[in-house]
C-alpha positions in Angstrom: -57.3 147.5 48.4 -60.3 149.0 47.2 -60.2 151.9 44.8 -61.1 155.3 46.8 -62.9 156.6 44.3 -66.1 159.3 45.0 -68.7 158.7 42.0 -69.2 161.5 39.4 -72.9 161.8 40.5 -75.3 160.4 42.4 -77.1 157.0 41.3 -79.8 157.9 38.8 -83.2 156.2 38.3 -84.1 154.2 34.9 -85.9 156.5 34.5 -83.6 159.7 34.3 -80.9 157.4 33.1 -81.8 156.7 29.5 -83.0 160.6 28.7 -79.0 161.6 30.1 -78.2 158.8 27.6 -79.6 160.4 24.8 -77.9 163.6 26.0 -74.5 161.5 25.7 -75.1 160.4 22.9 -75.6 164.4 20.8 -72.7 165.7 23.3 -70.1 163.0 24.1 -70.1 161.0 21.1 -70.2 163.1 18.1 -66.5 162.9 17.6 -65.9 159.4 17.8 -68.9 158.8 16.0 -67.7 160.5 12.9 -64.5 158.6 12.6 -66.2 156.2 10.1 -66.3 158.9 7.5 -62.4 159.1 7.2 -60.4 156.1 9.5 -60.7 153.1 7.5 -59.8 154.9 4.5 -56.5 156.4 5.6 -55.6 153.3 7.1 -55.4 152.0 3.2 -54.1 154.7 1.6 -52.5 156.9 4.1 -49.1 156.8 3.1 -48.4 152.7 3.5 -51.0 152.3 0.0 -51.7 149.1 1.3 -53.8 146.7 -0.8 -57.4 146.0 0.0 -57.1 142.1 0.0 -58.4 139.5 2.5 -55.8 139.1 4.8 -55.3 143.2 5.2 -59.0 143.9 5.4 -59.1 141.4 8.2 -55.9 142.6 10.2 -57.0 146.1 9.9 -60.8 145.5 11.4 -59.1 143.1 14.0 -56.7 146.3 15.2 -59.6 148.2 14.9 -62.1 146.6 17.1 -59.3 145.4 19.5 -57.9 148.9 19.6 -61.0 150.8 20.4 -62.0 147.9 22.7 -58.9 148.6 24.6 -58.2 152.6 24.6 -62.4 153.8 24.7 -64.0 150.7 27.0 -60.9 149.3 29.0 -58.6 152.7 29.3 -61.0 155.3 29.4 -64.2 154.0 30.7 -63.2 151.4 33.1 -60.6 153.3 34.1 -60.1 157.2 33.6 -63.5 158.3 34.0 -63.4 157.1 38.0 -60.8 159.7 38.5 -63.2 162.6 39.2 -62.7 165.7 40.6 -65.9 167.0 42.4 -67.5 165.4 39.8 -65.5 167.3 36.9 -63.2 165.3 34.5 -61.2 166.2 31.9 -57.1 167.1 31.8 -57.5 169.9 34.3 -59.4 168.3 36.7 -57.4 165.3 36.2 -54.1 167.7 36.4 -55.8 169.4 39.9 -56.2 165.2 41.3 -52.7 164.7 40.3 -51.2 167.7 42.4 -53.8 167.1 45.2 -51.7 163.7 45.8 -48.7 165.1 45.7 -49.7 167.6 48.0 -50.9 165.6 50.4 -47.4 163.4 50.3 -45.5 166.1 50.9 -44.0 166.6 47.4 -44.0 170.1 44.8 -46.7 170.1 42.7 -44.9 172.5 40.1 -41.9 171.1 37.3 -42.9 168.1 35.0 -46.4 167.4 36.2 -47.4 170.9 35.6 -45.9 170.8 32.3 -47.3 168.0 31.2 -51.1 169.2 32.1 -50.7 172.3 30.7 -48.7 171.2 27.1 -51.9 168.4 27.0 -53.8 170.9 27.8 -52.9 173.3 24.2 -53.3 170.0 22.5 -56.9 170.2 23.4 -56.9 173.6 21.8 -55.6 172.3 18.8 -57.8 169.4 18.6 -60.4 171.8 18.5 -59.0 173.6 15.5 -58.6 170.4 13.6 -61.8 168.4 15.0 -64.0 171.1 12.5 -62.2 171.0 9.7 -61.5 167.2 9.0 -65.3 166.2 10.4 -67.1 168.7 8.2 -64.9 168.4 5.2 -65.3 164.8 5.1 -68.5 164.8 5.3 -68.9 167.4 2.3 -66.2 165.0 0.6 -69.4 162.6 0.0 -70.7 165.3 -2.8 -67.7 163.6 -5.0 -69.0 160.4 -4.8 -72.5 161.5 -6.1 -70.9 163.2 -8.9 -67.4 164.3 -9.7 -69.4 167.8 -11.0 -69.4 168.3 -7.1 -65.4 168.5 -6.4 -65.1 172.0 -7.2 -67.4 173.1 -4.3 -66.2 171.0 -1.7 -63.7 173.6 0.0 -66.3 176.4 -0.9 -69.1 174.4 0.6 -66.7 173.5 3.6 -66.3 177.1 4.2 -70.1 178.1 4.2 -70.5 175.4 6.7 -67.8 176.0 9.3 -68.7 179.8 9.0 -72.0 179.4 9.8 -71.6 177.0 12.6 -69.1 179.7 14.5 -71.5 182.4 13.4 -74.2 180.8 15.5 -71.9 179.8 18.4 -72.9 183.4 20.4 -76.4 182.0 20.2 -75.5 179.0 22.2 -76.4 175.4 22.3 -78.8 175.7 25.3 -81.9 176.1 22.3 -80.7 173.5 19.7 -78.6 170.6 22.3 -82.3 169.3 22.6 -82.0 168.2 19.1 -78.2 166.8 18.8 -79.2 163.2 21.0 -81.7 162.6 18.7 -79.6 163.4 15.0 -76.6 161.4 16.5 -79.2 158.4 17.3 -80.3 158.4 13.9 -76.6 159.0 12.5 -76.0 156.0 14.4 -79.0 153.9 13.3 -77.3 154.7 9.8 -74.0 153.4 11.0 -75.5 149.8 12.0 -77.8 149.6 9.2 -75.4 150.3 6.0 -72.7 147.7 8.0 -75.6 145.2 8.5 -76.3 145.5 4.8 -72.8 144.5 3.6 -71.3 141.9 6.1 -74.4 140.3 5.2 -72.7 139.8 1.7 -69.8 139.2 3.1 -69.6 137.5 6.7 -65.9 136.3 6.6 -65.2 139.7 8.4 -66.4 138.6 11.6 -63.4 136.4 12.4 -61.6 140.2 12.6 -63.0 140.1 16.1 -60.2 137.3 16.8 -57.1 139.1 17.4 -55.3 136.1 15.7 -55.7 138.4 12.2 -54.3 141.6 14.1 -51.0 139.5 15.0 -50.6 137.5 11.8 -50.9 141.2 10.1 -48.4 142.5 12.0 -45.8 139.7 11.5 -46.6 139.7 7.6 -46.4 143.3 7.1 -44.3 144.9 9.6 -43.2 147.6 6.9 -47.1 149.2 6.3 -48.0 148.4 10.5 -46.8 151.7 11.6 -48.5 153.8 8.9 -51.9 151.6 9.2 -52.2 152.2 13.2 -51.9 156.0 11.8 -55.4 155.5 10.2 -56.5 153.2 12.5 -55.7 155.6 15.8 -58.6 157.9 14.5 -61.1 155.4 15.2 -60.7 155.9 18.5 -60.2 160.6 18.2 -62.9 161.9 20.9 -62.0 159.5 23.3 -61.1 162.6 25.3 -64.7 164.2 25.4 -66.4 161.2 27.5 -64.0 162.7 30.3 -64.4 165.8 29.8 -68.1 165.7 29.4 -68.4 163.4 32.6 -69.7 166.4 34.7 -72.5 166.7 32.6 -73.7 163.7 32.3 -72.2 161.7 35.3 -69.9 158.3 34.5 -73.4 155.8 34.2 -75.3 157.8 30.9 -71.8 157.9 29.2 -70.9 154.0 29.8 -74.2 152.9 29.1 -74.3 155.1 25.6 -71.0 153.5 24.9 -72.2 150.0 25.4 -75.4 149.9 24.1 -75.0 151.8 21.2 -72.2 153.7 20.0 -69.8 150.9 20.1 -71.8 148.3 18.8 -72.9 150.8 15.5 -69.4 152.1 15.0 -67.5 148.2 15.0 -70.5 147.3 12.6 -69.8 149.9 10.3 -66.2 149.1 10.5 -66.6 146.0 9.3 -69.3 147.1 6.7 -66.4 148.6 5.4 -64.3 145.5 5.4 -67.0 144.0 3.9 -67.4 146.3 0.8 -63.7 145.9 0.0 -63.5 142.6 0.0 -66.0 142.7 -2.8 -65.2 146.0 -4.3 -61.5 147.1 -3.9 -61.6 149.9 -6.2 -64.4 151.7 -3.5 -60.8 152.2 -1.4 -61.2 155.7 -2.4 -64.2 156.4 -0.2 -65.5 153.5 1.5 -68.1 155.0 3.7 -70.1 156.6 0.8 -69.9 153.8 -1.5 -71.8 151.4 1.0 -74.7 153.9 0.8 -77.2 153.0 -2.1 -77.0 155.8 -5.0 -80.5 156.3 -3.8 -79.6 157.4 0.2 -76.3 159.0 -0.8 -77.1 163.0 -1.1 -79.8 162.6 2.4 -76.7 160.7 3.9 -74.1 163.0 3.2 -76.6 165.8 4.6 -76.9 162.9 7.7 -73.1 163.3 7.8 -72.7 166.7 7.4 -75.0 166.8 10.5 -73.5 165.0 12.7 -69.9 166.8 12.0 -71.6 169.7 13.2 -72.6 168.2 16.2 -69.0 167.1 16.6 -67.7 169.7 16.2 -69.8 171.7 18.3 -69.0 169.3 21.2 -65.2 170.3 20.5 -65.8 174.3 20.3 -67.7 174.3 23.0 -64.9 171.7 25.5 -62.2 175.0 24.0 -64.9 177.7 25.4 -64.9 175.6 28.7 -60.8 174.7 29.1 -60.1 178.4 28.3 -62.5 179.6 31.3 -60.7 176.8 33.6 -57.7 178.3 32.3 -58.4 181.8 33.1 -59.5 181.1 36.6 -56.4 178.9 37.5 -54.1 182.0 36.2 -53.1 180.3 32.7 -55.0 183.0 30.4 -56.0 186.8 30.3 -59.0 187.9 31.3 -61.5 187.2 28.1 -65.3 187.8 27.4 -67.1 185.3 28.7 -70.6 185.0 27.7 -73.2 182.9 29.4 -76.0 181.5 26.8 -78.4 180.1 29.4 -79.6 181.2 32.5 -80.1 177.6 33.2 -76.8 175.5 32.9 -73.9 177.9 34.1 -71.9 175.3 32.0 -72.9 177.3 28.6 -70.8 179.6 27.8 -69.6 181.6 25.2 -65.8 183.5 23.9 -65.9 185.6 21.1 -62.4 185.7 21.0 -61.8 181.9 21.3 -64.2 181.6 18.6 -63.5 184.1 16.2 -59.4 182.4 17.0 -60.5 178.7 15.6 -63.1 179.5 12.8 -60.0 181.5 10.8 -57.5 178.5 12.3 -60.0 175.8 10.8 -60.9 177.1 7.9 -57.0 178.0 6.9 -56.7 173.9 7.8 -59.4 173.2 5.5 -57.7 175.4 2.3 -54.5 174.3 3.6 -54.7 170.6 3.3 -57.2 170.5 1.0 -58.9 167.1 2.2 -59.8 165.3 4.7 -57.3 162.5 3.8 -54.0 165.1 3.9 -55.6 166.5 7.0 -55.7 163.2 9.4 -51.7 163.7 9.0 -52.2 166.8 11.4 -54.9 165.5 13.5 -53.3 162.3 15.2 -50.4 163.3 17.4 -52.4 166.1 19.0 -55.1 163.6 20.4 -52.3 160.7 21.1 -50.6 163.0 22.9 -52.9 164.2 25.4 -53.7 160.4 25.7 -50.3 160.2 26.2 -50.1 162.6 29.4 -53.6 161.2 30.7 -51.5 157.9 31.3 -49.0 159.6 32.9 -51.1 161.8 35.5 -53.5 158.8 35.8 -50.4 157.4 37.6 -49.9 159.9 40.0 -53.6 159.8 41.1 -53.2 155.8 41.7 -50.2 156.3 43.7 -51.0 159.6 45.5 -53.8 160.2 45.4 -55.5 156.9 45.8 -52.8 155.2 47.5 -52.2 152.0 45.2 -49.1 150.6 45.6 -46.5 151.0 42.9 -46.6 147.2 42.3 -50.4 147.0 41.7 -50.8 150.3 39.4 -47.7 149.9 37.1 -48.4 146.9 35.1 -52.1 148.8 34.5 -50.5 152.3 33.2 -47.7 150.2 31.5 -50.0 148.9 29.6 -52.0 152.0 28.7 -48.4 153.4 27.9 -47.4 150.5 25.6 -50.5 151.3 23.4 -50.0 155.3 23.4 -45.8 155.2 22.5 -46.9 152.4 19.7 -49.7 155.0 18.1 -47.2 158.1 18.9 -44.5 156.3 16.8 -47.0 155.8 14.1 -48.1 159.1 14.2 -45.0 160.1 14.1 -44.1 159.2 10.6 -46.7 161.7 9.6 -44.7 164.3 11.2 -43.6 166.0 8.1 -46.8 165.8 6.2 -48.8 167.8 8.7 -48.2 166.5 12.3 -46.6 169.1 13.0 -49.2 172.0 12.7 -50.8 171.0 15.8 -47.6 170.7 18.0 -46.4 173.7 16.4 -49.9 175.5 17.8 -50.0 173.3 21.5 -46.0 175.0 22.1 -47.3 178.5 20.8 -50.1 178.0 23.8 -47.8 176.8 26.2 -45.7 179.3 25.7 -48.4 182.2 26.0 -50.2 179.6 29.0 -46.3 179.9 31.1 -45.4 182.9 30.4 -48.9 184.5 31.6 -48.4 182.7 34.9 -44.9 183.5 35.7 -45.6 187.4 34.6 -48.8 187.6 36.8 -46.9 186.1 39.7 -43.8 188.3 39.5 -46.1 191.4 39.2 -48.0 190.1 42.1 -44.7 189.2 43.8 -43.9 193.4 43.0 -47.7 194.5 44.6 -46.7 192.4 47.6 -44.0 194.5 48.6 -45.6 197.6 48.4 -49.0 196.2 50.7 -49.4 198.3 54.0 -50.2 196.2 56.6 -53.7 196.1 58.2 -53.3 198.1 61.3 -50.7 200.5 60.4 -53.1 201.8 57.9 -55.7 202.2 60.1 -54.2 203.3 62.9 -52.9 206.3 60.7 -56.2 206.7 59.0 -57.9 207.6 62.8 -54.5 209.6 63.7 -55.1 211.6 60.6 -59.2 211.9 61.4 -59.3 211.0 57.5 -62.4 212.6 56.7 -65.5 210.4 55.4 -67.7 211.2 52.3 -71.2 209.2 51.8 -71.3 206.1 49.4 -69.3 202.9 49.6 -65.7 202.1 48.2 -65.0 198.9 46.4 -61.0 197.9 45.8 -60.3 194.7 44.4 -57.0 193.1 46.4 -55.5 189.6 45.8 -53.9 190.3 49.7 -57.0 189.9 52.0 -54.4 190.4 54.9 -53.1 193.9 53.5 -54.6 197.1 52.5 -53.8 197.1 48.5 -51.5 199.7 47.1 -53.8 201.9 45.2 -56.2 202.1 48.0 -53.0 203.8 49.9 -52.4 205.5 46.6 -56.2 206.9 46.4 -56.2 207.9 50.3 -52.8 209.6 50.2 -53.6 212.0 47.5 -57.5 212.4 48.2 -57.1 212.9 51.5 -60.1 211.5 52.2 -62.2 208.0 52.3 -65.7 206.6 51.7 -67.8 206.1 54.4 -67.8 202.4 54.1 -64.8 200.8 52.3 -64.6 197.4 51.4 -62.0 195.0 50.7 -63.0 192.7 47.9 -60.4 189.4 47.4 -61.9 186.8 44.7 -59.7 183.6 45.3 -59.6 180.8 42.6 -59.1 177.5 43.8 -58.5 174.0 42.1 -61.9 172.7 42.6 -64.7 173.1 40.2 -67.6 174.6 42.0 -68.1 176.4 45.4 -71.7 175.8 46.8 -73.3 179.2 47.1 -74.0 179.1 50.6 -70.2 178.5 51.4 -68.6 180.7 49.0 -68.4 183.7 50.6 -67.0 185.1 53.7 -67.6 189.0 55.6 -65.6 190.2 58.0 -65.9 193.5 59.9 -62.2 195.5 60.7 -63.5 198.3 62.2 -63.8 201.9 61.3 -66.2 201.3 58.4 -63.6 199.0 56.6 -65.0 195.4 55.9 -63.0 192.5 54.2 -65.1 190.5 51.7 -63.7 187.0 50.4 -65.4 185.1 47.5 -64.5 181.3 46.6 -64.4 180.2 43.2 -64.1 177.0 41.5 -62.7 177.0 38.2 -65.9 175.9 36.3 -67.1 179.0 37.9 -66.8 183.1 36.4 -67.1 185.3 39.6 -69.6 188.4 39.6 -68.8 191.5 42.1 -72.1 193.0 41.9 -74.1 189.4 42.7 -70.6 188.7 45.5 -71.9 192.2 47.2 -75.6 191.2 46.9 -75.0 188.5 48.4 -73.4 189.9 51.5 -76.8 191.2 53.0 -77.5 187.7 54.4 -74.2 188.2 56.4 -75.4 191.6 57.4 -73.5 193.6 55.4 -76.2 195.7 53.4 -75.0 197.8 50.6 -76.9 199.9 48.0 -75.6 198.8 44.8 -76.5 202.1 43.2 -73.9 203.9 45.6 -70.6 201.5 45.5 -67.6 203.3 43.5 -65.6 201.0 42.6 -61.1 201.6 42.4 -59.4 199.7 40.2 -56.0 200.1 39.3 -54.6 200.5 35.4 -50.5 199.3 35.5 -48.5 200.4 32.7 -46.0 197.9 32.3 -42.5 198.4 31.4 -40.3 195.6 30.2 -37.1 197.2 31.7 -36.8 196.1 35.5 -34.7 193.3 36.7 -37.8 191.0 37.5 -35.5 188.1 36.0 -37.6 187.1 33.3 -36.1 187.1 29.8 -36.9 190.2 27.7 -39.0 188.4 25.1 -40.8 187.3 27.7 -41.7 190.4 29.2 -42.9 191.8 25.7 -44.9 188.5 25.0 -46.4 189.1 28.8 -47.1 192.9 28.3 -48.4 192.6 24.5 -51.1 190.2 26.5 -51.6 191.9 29.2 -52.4 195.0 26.8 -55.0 193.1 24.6 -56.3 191.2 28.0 -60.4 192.0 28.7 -60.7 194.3 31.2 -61.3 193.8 35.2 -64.6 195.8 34.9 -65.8 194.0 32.3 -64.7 190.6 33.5 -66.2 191.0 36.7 -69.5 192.2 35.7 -68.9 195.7 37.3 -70.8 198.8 36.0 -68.3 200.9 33.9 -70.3 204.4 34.7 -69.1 203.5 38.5 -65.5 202.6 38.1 -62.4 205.0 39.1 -59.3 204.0 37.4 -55.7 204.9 39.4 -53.0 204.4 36.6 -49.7 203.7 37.5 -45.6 202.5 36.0 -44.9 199.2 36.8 -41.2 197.9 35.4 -41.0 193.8 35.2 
């Protein structure tokens, strides 16, 4: 059986290949491509203190290479990134495949599934709290080496740095991403070049790449394994972003970055590594820097700090895109989204999410203190959502993509296998850290579940109170309601129904606009909706008009481009005329909607601090009309 399987994008030339390559390169692998600073030295001293000596050195570079080999090339790019959605990847997208297959067979997409894309989901979140902190204070960690006069100023220095990068994140990346391909090529140029220069000296780690020394290591030192595949796991931290990048880039540039460069610079750094302690055990205590010649160190440590930057920009800027998803699928209040380029609707911009993880990582940074005690917290949240990738990525097989149960289980046992054993080893780190980031990914949840099930109960109390279609407007010509100039705008999540505070406004007014229009912006589980389907106009007589807008949930919706746009289905409105209704609930936690009563505070506390419709949807404040009324959960 073939895999059914659309492609991310369409074939690209050579041409247009290589440039998106670049691209990949500055956007997909900064993550991964900063590991070196930090993951071969915690696998030696991070908690197991293991000893530097031949047979270690080779064991370690042999789970290593075999290791990234496996999770990045086999798991992820073989294998994840042909689970597309529309051309989107990432956990949402992958979460949205996952209940399309069930869906399709008949069975509720709701219960474990949903709670294991939305709890990997907050892990993101977290990842991008911690992704900052540990790239850019490792990097500032090379100052040390130069001179110990530098150790002072490395938090300091830290600081400066992840301040300024989140001050310049409202800016957006649309004016400097042309530069990031081209600092990560060089960053890995560096990578390649310093390994070169010390397996040169010592060539004997080569015969890591047999996976004879990864098995003899674990049999002869079962005792340090578990705390070892803790250091070694982060070579293989970003794996997440090729996914979640895949829209940008399509499935080609990121495989072919991978392959031609990425992987081989990374595994030859690795080993330069390896190298360097063979002949030097003492330079355990920061073995990236101490294969750079004193002469290179202070322009590669400014290489480094670079490229963490890059990193984490990547990461900020995946949280600024999972948040929008999340708000358009119902799983977040309303925020400010900003859009930094007219160009790529991609780029965009929270203040709020932003603002939320420079405090987060900078209290990571003062709060562990190194780069070293932070790789304790920054593990389980990436092996996690690895974790539940596995276990979604078996739904879509079965499903979605109609494998049999005999042909995909052996593959996701085996991806399953790998993630329990680095979970268990992450695990021991539990105490020391670990748990800061499942601490923040149940704190999300929690505010993700709780959003959801309030919105749907209030919309569950709206519903009851919608009049239906033609008994309002059969008593709006009984009445002769009279009709003022202008048009009337009022937002309803009931197409079918005329919405409560339009009953409200024409019950106590006594009268109506001359043209009134019913506005419903539905969300749906797809990333984009072409333009020229997206909207739909549909006359109801007596000057009323339904208007229906489709978004995906890589999309933010507009209302004043939605009611442009309905001129080319002959419905002409001046812009300059509309007044727009919106209704203002106060929200009182003492009705017997069934939710628990912390609940309903956490809900209403949100709901208080959530952005507001008319900013949201991009309608003009000096137009709005508010109708307030007492809702009780």
């Amino acid at each position: 059986m073939s895999i059914d399987v659309k492609e991310s994008s369409e074939p690209v030339s050579r041409e247009k290949l290589w440039p998106l390559v670049l691209t990949a390169l500055g956007v997909v692998y900064g993550d991964i491509g900063t590991s070196p600073l930090y993951a071969i030295k915690i696998s030696f001293t991070g908690g197991g203190g293991l000893a530097p000596t031949e047979p270690n050195v080779l064991g370690v570079l042999s789970l290593v290479f075999w290791s990234v080999t496996f999770v990045v090339s086999f798991k992820y790019l073989f294998h994840i990134l042909r689970a597309d959605n529309h051309g989107e990847g990432g956990i949402l997208a992958l979460l949205s495949l996952a209940a399309r297959g069930l869906t399709k067979n008949g069975m509720p997409t709701t219960g474990p599934v949903l709670i294991l894309g939305l709890f990997a989901a907050a892990l993101l979140f977290g990842d991008g709290i911690i992704t900052p902190a540990i790239s850019v204070l490792s990097a500032v960690e090379g100052l040390s080496v130069a001179t110990h006069a530098f150790e002072p100023f490395v938090l300091p220095i830290t600081t400066l740095i992840l301040v300024a990068l989140f001050m310049v994140q409202r800016k957006g990346t649309a004016s400097v991403g042309k530069f990031f391909g081209p600092v990560v090529l060089v960053w890995f140029i560096a990578l390649a070049v310093t390994g070169i220069a010390q397996i040169i000296r010592q060539p004997q780690v080569l015969f890591a790449l047999n996976p004879v020394h990864a098995v003899r290591f674990a049999l002869t030192a079962p005792s340090a394994l578990f705390w070892v595949l803790g250091g070694v796991f982060l070579c293989v931290t970003g794996t997440e972003a090729m996914y979640a990048d895949m829209g940008h880039l399509g499935r080609r540039a990121i495989q072919v970055g991978w392959y031609v460069l990425a992987m081989p610079s990374l595994v030859l750094n690795y080993f330069g590594q390896g190298a360097l302690l063979l002949s030097r055990p003492e330079a355990i205590s920061s073995p990236f820097f101490e294969m750079v010649p004193r002469w290179g160190l202070y322009p590669m440590v400014l290489l480094a700090t670079a490229a963490t930057v890059i990193a984490s920009q990547a990461l900020i800027s995946g949280a600024f895109s999972l948040n929008r998803q999340a708000i358009q699928l119902g799983y977040c209040p309303r925020m400010t989204i900003i859009h930094t380029s007219s160009e790529i609707e991609g780029q965009i911009y929270i203040p709020e999410v932003n603002w939320t993880l420079m405090v987060a990582s900078i209290a990571m940074v003062w709060g562990f203190k190194s780069s070293e005690n932070l790789a304790a917290a920054y593990g389980i949240a990436v092996v996690g959502n690895m974790l539940i990738t596995s276990c979604l990525f078996y739904i879509v097989l079965t499903k979605t993509w109609g494998w049999t149960v005999r042909r995909a289980a052996p593959l996701v046992l085996a991806f399953l296998i790998v993630d329990f054993t680095f979970l268990a080893s992450n695990s021991l780190k539990f105490l020391q850290g670990g748990w800061v980031p499942i601490l923040m990914a149940f704190g999300l949840f929690t505010l993700m579940t709780t959003w959801k099930e309030g919105r749907r109960r209030l919309a569950g109390y709206f519903a009851g109170k919608i009049m239906p279609l033609d008994e309002f407007l059969d008593k709006v010509a009984a009445r002769k309601t009279p009709r003022v100039p202008g048009t009337a705008v009022f937002l309803t999540a009931n197409p079918a129904g005329i919405p409560p505070i339009l009953v409200h406004h024409w019950q106590h007014i006594g009268s109506l606009h001359e043209r009134v229009v019913l506005l419903s912006i539905v969300n749906t589980h797809i990333p984009r909706v072409p333009a020229k389907t997206r909207l739909t106009v549909k006359d109801i007589g007596q000057g009323f008009f339904q208007v229906s807008s489709v978004y995906g949930y890589m999309q933010s919706p507009n209302v004043p481009a939605i009611l442009r746009g309905c001129e080319q289905l002959d419905l002409r409105i001046d812009l300059k005329t509309i007044t727009y209704f919106l209704g203002r609930e106060t929200l009182m936690p003492y009705g017997r909607s069934g939710m628990p009563y912390w609940r309903k505070v956490l809900f209403i506390l949100t709901s208080r601090n959530s952005r507001s419709a008319t900013a949201y949807f991009g309608i003009p404040p000096d137009q709005v009309e508010e109708l307030g009324m007492q809702v009780e959960l």
